[in-house]
C-alpha positions as CSV (number, residue, x, y, z in Angstrom):
1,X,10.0,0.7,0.4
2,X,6.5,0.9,2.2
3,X,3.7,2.9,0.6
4,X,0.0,3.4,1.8
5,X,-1.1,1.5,-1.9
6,X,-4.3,1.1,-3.5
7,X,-6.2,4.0,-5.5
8,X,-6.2,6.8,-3.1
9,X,-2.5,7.1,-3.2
10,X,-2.1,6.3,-7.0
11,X,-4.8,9.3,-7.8
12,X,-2.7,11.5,-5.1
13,X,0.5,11.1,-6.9
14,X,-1.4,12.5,-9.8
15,X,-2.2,15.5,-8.2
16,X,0.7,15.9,-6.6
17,X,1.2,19.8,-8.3
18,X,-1.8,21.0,-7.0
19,X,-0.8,20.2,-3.3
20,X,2.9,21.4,-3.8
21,X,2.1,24.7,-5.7
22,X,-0.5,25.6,-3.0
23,X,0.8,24.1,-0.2
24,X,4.6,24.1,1.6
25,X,7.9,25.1,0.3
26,X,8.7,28.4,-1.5
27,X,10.2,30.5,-1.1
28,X,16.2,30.3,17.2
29,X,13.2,29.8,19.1
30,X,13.1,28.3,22.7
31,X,11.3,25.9,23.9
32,X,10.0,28.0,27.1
33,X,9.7,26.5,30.6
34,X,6.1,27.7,31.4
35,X,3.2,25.2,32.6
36,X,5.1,22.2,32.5
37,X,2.9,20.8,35.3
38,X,5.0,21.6,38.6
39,X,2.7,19.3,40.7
40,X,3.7,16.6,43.6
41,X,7.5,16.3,43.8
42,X,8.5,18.5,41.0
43,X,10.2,21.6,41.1
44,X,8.5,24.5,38.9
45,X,9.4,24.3,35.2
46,X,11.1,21.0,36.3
47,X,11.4,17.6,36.9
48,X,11.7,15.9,40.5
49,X,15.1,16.2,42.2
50,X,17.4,14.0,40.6
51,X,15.6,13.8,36.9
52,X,17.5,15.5,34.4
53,X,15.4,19.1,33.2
54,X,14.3,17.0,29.9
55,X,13.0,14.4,31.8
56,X,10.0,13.1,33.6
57,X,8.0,16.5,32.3
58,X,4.5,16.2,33.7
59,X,3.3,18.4,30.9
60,X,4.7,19.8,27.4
61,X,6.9,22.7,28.4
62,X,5.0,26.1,27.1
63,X,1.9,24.5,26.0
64,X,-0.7,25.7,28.2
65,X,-4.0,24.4,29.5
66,X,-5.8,25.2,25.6
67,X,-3.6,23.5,23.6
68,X,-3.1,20.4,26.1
69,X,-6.6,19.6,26.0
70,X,-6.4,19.4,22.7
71,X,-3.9,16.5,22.6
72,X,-5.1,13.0,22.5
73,X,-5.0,11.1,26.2
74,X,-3.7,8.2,23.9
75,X,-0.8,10.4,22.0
76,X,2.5,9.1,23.4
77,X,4.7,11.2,21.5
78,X,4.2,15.1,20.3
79,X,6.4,17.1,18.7
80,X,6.3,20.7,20.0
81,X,6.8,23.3,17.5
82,X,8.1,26.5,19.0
83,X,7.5,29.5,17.4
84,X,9.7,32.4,18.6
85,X,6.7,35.3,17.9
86,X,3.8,35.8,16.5
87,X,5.1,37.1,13.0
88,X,8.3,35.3,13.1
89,X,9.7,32.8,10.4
90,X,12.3,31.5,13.7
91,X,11.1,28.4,15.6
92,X,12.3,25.2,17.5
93,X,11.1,21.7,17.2
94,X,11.2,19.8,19.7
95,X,10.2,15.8,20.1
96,X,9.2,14.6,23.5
97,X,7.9,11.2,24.2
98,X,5.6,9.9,27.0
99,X,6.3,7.0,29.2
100,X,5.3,6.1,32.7
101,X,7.4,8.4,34.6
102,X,6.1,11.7,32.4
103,X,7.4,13.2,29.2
104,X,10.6,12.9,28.0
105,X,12.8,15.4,25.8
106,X,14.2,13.1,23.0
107,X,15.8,16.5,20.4
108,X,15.7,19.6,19.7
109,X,16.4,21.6,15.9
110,X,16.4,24.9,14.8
111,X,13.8,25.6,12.7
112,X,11.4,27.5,10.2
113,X,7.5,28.2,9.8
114,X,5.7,30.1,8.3
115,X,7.6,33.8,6.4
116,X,4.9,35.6,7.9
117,X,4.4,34.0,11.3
118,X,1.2,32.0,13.0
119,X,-2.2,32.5,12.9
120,X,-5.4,31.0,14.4
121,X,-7.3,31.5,11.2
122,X,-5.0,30.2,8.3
123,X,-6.4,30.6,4.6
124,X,-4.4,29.9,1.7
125,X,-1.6,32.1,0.4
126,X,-1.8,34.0,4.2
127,X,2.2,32.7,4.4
128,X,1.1,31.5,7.9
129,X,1.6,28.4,9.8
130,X,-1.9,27.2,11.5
131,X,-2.2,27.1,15.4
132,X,-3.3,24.2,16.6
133,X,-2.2,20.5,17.2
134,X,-2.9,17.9,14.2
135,X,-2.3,14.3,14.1
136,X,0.7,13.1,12.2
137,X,-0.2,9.4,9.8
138,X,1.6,9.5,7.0
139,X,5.1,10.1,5.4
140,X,6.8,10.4,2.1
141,X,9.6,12.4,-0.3
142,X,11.5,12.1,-3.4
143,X,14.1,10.1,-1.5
144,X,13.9,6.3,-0.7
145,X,12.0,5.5,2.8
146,X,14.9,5.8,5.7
147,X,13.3,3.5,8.0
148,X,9.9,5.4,8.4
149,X,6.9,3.8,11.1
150,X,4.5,6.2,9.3
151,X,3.3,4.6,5.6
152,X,5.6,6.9,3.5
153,X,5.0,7.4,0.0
154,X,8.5,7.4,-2.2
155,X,7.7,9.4,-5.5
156,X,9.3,11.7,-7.8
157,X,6.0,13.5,-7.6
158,X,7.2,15.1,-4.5
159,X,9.9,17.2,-6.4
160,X,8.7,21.2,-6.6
161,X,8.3,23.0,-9.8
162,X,11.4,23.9,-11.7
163,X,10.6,27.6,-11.4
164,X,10.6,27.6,-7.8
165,X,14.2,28.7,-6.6
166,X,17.3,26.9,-6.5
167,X,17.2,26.4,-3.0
168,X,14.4,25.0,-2.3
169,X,14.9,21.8,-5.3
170,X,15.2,19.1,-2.0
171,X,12.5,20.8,0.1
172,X,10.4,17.3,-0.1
173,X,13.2,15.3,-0.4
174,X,11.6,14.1,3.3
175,X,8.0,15.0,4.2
176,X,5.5,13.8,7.1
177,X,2.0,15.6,6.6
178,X,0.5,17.6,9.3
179,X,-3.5,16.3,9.2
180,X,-4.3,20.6,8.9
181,X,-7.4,20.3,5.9
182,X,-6.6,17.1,5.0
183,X,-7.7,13.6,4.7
184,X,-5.9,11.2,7.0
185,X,-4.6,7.9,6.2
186,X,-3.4,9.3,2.5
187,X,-0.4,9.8,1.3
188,X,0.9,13.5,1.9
189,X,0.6,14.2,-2.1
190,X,-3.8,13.9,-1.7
191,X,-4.9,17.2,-2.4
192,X,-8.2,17.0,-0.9
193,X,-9.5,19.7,1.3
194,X,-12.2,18.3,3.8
195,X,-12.7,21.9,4.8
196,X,-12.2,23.4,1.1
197,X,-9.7,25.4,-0.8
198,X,-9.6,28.3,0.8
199,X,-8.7,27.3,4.0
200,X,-5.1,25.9,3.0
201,X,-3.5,22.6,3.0
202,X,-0.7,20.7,2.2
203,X,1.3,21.7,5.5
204,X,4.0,19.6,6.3
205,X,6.8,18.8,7.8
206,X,10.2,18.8,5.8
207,X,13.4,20.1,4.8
208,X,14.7,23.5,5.6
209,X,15.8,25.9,2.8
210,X,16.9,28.5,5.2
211,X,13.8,30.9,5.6
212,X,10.7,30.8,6.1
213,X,7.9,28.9,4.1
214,X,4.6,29.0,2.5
215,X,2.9,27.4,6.1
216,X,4.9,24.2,6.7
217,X,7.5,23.4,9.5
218,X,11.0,22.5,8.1
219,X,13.8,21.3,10.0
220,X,17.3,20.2,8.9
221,X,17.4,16.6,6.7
222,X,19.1,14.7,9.6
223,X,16.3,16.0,12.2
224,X,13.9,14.9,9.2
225,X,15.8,11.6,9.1
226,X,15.2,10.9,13.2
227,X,12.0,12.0,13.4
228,X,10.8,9.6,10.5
229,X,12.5,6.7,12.3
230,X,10.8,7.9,15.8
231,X,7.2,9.1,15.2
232,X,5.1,5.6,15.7
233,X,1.6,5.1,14.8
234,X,1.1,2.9,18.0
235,X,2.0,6.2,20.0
236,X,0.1,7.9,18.1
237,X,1.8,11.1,17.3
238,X,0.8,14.8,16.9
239,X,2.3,18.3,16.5
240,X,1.5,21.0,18.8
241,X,2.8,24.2,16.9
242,X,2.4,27.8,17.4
243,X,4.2,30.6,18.4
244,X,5.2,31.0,21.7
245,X,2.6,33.4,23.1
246,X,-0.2,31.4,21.6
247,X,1.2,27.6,22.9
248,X,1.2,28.7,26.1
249,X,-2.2,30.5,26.4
C-alpha cells in the first residue's frame, strides 16, 4: 500500500464527511470524430493510411481548439470525458496516450456525470459536472491500492454515509481526484477549497452506481481498475470533460 503520508493526508482522512457529503456520489456517449487535427498525411477525422482509426491521432478527437490549449504541452496521457448533451447524465470515457507518432486510443467505458448535465460555472449542489480540463495527482478508495502510479490513499474514510442509498455503498471503493477546487498533491479525502465552498469540490473519478451523480465522472470498477494502473505522474495526466457541444467548441 502507498499513501501520500505526513499531516496533510492524516487531517484529510479526518474530514473525509465533509468532502463526501458535498462532493461526488449520490444519488452512451460517443466519442465524436471532429478536429482531430487532419493535417499532413492524415485523412479527416483519421489517422494516415495504414494506422488503425485509434491510432496516431494528431489531436483529441472532439476537443476543439479551446479546450486543447488548455492541455499541458507536457501531458502525455488525457482521458477524454464525453458527454452526450448538455443536460445529460450519459457520457463516454475514453483514455488516449501520447507518443511520438500522435495519440493513441488505449479504452473506452460507458459512463455517467453529472444528473443534471455540464456546466461552465459549477457551484455546489448545481448536480453538474464542471467543463474544463484538470490535472489528475492523486488516488485512493476503501479498497486496497490495485497497482496505482498516482499516491493513493487506502482508507475506510472513503465509505459514503449509511443513509445514502443502497446502491451507491461501493461508489469510492476506487477514486482518482479531478484537481476541480482543490489542493493538489493531497489525498482525494482534503476538503479544502482554494476557490471556496461555494464553488464545489470533491469531483472525482469513481465507480458507477448506474445514474448520474452529484458532479463526478464514474465508470465501471474494472475501467476504474485500468485506469489506476495507467494514469502516470511522469506523463502527467489530465481529464478533458464536457459535454459534447462544449469539448468541441
Amino acid at each position: 500500500m502507498r499513501t501520500a503520508g505526513g499531516a496533510v493526508r492524516m487531517a484529510a482522512v479526518a474530514a473525509a464527511g465533509l468532502v463526501l457529503l458535498a462532493g461526488c456520489g449520490g444519488g452512451n456517449g460517443a466519442d465524436g470524430g471532429r478536429n482531430d487535427g487532419a493535417g499532413k498525411g492524415e485523412r479527416p477525422g483519421g489517422p494516415a493510411r495504414g494506422a488503425s482509426p485509434t491510432t496516431r491521432l494528431r489531436n483529441i478527437p472532439g476537443v476543439g481548439t479551446a479546450l486543447r490549449a488548455r492541455i499541458p504541452a507536457d501531458s502525455r496521457q488525457v482521458v477524454a470525458v464525453y458527454g452526450e448533451a448538455a443536460d445529460s447524465a450519459a457520457a463516454t470515457v475514453v483514455l488516449y496516450e501520447k507518443n511520438a507518432k500522435g495519440w493513441d486510443r488505449k479504452g473506452s467505458w460507458p459512463a455517467h456525470n453529472g444528473r443534471r448535465g455540464w456546466t461552465v460555472d459549477h457551484h455546489e449542489g448545481d448536480k453538474r459536472s464542471p467543463v474544463g480540463v484538470f490535472t489528475l495527482t492523486d488516488a485512493g478508495g476503501v479498497l486496497a491500492d490495485p497497482g496505482a502510479k498516482l499516491p493513493y490513499t487506502h482508507s475506510a474514510a472513503f465509505t459514503p454515509p449509511s443513509y445514502w442509498s443502497k446502491n451507491t455503498r461501493h461508489d469510492f471503493d476506487y477514486v482518482v481526484a479531478i484537481n476541480y477546487n482543490r489542493v493538489t498533491g493531497t489525498s482525494p479525502l482534503d476538503p479544502t477549497r482554494p476557490k471556496g465552498q461555494s464553488k464545489g469540490g470533491g469531483v472525482w473519478l469513481h465507480l458507477d452506481h448506474g445514474s448520474g451523480t452529484s458532479a463526478c465522472v464514474s465508470v465501471s470498477k474494472p475501467a476504474m481498475q485500468t485506469l489506476l494502473r495507467a494514469l502516470d505522474p511522469a506523463r502527467h495526466p489530465v481529464v478533458v470533460m464536457g459535454d459534447k457541444a462544449h469539448l468541441a467548441g
